[in-house]
C-alpha positions in Angstrom: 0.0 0.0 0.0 3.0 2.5 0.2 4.5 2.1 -3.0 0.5 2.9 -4.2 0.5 5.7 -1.9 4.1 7.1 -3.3 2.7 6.2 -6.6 -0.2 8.6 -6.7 1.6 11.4 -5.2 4.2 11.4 -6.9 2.3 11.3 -10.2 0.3 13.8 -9.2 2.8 16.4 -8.3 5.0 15.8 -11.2 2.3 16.3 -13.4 1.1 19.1 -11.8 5.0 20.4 -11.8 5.5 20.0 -15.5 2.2 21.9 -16.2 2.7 24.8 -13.8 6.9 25.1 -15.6 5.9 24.1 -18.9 2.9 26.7 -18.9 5.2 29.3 -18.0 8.1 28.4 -20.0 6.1 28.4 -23.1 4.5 32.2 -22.2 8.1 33.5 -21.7 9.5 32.5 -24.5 6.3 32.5 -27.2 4.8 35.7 -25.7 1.9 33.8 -25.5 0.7 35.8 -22.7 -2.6 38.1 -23.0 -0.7 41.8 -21.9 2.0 40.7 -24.9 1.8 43.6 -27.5 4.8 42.6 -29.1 4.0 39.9 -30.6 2.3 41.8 -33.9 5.6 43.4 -34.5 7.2 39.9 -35.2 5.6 40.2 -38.9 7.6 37.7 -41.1 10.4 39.4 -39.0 13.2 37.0 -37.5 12.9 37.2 -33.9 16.1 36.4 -32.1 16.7 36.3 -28.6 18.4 40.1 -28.0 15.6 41.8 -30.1 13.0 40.3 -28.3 15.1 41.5 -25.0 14.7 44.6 -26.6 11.1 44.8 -26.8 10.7 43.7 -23.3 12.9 46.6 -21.9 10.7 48.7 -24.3 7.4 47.9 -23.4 9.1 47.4 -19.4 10.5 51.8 -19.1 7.8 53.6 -21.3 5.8 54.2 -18.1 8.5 54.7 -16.0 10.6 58.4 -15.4 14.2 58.1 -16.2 15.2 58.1 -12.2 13.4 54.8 -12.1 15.0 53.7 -15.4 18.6 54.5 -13.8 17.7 52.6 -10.7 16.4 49.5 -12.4 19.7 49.5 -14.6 21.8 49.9 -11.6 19.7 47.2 -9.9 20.1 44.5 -12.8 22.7 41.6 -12.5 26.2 43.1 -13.8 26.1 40.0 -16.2 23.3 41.2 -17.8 24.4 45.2 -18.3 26.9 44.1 -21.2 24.2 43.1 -23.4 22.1 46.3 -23.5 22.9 50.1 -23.3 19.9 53.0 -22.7 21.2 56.5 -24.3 19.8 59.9 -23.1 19.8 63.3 -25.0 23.2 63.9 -25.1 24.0 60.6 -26.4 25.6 59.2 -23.4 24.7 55.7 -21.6 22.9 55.9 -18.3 25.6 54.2 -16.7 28.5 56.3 -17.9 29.7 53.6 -20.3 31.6 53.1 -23.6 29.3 53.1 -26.6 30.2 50.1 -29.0 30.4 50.7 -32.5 27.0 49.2 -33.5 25.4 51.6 -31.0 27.3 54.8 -32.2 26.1 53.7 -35.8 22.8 53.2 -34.6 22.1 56.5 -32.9 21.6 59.0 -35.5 19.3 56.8 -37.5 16.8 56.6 -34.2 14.3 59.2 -33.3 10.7 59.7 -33.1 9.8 59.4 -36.5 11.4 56.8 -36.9 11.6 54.4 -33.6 13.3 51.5 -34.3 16.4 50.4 -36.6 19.2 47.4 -36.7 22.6 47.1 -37.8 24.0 43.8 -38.8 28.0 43.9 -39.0 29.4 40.8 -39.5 28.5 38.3 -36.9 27.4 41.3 -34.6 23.7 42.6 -34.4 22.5 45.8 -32.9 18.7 46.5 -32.4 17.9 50.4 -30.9 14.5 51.5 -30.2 12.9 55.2 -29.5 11.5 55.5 -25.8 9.1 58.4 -24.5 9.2 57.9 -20.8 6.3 59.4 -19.0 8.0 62.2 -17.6 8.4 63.7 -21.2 12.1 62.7 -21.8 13.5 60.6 -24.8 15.6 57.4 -24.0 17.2 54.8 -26.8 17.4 51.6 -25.8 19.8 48.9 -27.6 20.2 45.5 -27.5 23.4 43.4 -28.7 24.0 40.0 -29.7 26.5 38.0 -32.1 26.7 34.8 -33.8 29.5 33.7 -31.2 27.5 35.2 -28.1 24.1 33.5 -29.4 24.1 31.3 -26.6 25.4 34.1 -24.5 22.2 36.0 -25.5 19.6 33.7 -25.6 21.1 32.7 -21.5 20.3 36.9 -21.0 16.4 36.2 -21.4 16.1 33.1 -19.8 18.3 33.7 -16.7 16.4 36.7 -16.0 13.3 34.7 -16.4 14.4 32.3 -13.6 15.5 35.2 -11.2 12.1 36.9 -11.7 9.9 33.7 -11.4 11.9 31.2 -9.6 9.5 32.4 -6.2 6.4 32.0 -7.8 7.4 28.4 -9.4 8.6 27.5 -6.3 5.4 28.4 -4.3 3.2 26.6 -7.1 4.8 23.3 -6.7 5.1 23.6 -3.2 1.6 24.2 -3.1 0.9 21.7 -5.6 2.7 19.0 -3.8 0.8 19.4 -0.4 -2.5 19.6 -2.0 -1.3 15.9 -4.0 0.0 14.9 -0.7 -3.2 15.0 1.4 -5.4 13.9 -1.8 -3.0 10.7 -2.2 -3.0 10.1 1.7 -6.8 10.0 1.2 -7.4 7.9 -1.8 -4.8 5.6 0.1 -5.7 5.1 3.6 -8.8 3.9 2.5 -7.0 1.2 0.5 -4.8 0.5 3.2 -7.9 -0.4 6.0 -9.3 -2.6 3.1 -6.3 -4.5 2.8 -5.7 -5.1 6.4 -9.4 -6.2 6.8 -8.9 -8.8 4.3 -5.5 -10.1 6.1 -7.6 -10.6 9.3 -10.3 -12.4 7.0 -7.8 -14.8 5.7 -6.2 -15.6 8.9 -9.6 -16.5 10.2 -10.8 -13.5 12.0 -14.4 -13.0 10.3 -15.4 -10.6 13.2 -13.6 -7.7 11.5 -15.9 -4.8 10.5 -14.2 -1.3 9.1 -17.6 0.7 8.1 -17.1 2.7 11.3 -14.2 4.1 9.8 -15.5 5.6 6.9 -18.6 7.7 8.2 -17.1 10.6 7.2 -16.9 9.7 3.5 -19.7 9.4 0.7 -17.8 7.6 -1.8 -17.4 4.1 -3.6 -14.4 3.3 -1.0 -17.3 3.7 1.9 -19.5 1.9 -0.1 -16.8 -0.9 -0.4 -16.7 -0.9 3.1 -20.0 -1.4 3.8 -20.6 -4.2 1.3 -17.0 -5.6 2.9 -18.9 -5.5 6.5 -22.2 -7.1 5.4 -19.8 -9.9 3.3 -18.1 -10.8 6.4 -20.9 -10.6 8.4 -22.3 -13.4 6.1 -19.7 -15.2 6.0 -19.3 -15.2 10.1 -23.0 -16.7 10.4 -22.7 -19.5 7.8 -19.1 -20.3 9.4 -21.1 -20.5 13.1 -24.3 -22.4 11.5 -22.4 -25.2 9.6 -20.2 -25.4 12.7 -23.7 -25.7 15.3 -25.1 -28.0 12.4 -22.4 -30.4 12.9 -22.3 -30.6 16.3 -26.0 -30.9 16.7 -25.9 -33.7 14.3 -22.7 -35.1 16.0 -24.6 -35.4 19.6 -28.0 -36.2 18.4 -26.4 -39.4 16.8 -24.6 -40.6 20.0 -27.3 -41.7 21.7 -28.3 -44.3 19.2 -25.0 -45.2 18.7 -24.3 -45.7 22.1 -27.5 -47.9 22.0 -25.9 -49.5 19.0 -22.5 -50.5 21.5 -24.7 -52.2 23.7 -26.6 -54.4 21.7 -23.2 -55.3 20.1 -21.8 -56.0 23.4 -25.2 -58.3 24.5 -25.0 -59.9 21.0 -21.4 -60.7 21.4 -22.1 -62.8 24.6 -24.7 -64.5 23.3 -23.4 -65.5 19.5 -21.8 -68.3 21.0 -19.1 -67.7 18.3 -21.0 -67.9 15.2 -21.5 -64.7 14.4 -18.2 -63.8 16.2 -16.7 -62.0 12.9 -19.7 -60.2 11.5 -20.2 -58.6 14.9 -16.6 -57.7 15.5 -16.7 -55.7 11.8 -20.1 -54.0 13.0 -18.1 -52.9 16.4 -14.9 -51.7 14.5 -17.7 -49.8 12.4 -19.3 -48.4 15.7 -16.3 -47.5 17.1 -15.0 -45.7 14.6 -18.0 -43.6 14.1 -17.9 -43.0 18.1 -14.3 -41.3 17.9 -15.4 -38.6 14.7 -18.4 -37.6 16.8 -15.8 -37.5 19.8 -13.3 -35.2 18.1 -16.4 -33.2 15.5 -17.6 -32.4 19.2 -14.1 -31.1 20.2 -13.8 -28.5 17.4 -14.7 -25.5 18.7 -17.9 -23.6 17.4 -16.8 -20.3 17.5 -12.5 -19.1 17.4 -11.5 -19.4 20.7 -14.3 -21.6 22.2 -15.4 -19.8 25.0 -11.9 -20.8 26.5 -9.4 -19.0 28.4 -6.1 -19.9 29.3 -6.6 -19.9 33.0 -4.7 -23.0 33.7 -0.7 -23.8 34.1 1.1 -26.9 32.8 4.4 -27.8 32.4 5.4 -28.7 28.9 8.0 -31.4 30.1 5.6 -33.6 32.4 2.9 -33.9 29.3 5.7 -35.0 26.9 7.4 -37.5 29.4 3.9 -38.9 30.4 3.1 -39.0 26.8 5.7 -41.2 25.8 4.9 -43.6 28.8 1.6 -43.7 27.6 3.0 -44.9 23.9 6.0 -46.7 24.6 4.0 -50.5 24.8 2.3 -49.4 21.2 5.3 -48.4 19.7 7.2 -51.4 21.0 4.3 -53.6 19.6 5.2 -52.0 15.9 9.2 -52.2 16.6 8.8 -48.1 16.5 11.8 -46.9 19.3 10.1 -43.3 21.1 13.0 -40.9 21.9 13.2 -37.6 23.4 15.8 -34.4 23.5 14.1 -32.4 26.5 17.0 -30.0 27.9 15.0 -28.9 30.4 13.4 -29.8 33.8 10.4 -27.4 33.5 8.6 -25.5 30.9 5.3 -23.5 32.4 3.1 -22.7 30.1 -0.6 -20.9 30.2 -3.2 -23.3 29.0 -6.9 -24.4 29.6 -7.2 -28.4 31.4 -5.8 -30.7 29.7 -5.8 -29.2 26.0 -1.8 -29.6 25.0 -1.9 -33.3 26.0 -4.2 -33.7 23.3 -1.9 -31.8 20.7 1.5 -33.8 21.3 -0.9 -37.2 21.7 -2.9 -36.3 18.1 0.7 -35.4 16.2 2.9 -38.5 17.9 -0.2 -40.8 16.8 -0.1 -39.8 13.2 3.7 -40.4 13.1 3.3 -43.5 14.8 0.8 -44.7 12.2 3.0 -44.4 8.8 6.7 -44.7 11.0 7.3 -48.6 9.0 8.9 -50.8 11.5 12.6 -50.3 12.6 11.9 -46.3 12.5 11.8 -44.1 15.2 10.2 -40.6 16.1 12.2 -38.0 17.7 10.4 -35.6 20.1 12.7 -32.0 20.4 12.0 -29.4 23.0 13.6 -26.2 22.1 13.5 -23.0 24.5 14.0 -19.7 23.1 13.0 -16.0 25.2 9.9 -15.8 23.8 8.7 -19.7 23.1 8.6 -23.3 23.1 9.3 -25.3 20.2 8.5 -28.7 19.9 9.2 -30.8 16.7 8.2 -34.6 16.1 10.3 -36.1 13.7 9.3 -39.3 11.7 10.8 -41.7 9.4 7.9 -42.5 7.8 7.2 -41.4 3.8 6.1 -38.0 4.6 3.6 -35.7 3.1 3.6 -34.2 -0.7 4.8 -30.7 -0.5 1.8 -29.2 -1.9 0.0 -30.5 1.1 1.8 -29.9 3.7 -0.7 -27.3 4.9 -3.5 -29.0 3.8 -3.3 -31.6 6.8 -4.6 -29.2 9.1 -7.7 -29.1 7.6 -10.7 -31.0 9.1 -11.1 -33.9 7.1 -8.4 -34.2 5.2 -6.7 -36.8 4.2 -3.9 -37.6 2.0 -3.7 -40.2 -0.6 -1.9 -42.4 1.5 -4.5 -42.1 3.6 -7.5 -42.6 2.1 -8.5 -46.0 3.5 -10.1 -45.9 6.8 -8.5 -49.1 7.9 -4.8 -47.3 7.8 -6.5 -44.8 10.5 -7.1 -41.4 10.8 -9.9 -39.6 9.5 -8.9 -36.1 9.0 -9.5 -34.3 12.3 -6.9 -35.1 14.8 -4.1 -32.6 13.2 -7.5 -29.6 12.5 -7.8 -29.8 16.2 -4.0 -29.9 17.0 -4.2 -26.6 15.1 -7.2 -24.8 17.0 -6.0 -25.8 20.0 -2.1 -24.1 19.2 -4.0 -20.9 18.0 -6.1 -20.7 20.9 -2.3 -20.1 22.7 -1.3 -17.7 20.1 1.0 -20.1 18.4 1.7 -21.5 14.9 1.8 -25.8 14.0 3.5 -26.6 11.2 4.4 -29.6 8.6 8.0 -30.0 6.5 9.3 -32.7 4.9 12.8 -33.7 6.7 15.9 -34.3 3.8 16.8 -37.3 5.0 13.1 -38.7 4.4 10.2 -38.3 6.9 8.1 -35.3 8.8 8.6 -33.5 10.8 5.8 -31.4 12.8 6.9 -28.4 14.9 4.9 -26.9 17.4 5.3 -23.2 18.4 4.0 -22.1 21.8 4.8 -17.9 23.0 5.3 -18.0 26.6 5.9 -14.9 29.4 9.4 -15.0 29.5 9.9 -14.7 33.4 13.5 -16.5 34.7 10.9 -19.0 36.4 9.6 -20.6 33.2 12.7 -23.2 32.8 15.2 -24.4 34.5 18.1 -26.2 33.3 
């Protein structure tokens, strides 16, 4: 949103720069302006630099007295004095100078019936004009210029241009620029709010509304915004309705499936092994639809549940009593259970028993697709700010493209697509509510020497008291 921003103020102001010096550029030197009379003296007339000078001086002393004229000379930049010489009565410059030759030879062929002549001699040109000032006295102005001094006279005009106009050019773009400054900042911010509303929607914050900061406006931006707020309000109530849906559905079927346990339990007694293997599929059937109602009832409804971290546990106990808990099934598929826990103690926030849940749901899926022989490595890492745990596999690991995709709710990969290699797509979707209801981040990478490799991230206080070594 900042390179937008810079992008609209800067193109404003630089276009409004280039008109504002372009504009009066082109009325300097085209005498486009409307108070230009000496424009219909051009005729089919060339119209070089020095005569046009001429003109200016001209037109600027004819309503002026000659103590003004004398002060505006003396005033001029002493660069600017060789080109031009201003002859009283007597035939003697204004400033006491020595007359060149093309202004001697100029001088008697000027008066009031006849105003304005030129002498060309060699590469040197003289122009001399007649002057009435308005205190009745009689002035002749000249102008020089030559093939060699061109340049030198063409740099006269526009150097006194910059001196006179530099302030006002200056004040326009400065003007300019704050007024494309504050328009820019407008047309921007809105922008900006937009896009950081639609971060919070994609990380899964649909409770976002930004019409309230737009009341001031009346335009299509504020109109975005309010279609934005009634979008994610939508969105919020179909996200909470499916969610309700599928837990009222969930608990509504476990009381005939409970029902359904029991008559498989009294059947089982009484089959008298005959009927031994159609009941056990039936009961392998129940049981599995028992534990997605289980965990579809321990997704929670809204973002954070209704929970709040008001218990402590220590990270260290539920990993060492989780791997108790799994060491006879992993010995039972020949899959060896280490750990890399540098640490006594590791407090952390939490609500009952929810992390227990976490480590068991991830070290279950490894121990699922680890092949006999492999092992899974559990890492606890302490850093200032958090906990990292990491469960390492050597199992076949995940396709890249869905590594995130896991921690979806019922998703499965490929591999496991048949119900009887386990899973069914929710344990890892609650791992990952659970870490975000402690402000922290689960994650999935495939490890180079084969196997995955799931690491944990859980911000703690830091406080001297959270670990010990």
């Amino acid at each position: 949103m900042t390179r937008l921003y810079l992008r609209v103020f800067l193109t404003f102001w630089s276009i409004t720069a280039v008109i504002i010096v372009t504009t009066n550029v082109i009325v300097h030197w085209q005498g486009d302006n409307p108070d230009n009379t000496l424009q219909q003296l051009r005729g089919g007339q060339e119209y070089e630099p020095a005569q046009r000078f001429l003109f200016q001086m001209a037109g600027s002393i004819v309503n002026r007295n000659s103590a003004q004229v004398l002060a505006d000379m003396r005033a001029m930049p002493e660069w600017s004095r060789q080109y031009f010489y201003i002859v009283d009565a007597h035939n003697e410059d204004l400033l006491g100078r020595s007359l060149p030759e093309g202004v001697q030879s100029l001088i008697p062929k000027i008066n009031p019936s006849h105003p304005f002549s030129k002498m060309v001699d060699g590469d040197s040109k003289t122009w001399g004009r007649h002057v009435t000032l308005n205190d009745g006295k009689s002035l002749k102005v000249f102008t020089i210029s030559s093939e060699q001094g061109a340049k030198s006279s063409g740099d006269i005009l526009w150097q006194l241009f910059i001196n006179n106009i530099w302030p006002l050019l200056l004040a326009s773009i400065l003007v300019s620029g704050t007024a494309c400054f504050f328009l820019a900042r407008h047309f921007a911010h809105g922008l900006s709010t937009l896009q950081k509303a639609t971060r919070s929607i994609a990380k899964g914050d649909l409770s976002v509304r930004i019409s309230q900061r737009f009341n001031n406006r009346r335009d299509e931006i504020a109109s975005l915004a309010h279609d934005f707020d009634h979008m994610t309000e939508r969105l919020q109530k179909a996200m909470a309705e499916q969610k309700r849906l599928i837990k009222d559905v969930s608990h509504e079927l476990r009381t005939p499936l409970a029902r359904l346990q029991v008559a498989l339990a009294l059947a089982q007694q009484r089959s008298a092994g005959e009927v031994d293997r159609e009941l056990a599929r039936i009961k392998q059937a129940a049981d599995y639809l028992n534990d997605v109602i289980t965990d579809i009832l321990a997704l929670p409804v809204l973002d954070d549940g209704g929970w709040t971290l008001d218990d402590t546990t220590d990270v260290v106990a539920l990993l060492n009593a989780l791997h108790d808990s799994l060491q006879h099934e992993a010995s039972r598929g020949r899959v060896t259970l280490q750990r890399q826990i540098p640490v006594d103690e590791a407090l952390l926030a939490t609500h009952g028993n929810m992390l227990y849940g976490v480590f068991d749901n991830v070290t279950r899926n490894a121990l699922r697709y680890t092949p006999p022989g492999g092992a899974i490595i559990t890492e606890l890492t302490v850093t200032d700010t958090e906990y990292q745990v990491r469960i390492k596999d050597t199992g076949p690991g995940v396709p890249e493209d869905q590594l995130t995709d896991i921690f979806q709710p019922f998703y499965r990969t490929d591999q496991a697509r048949d119900r009887e290699s386990g899973g069914y797509g929710l344990g890892l979707a609650i791992a990952q509510r659970t870490v975000a209801l402690h402000s922290g981040q689960i994650e999935a990478e495939n490890l180079p020497e084969g196997g995955l490799c799931v690491t944990i991230r859980l911000p703690y206080e830091n406080d001297d008291s959270q670990s010990s070594p």
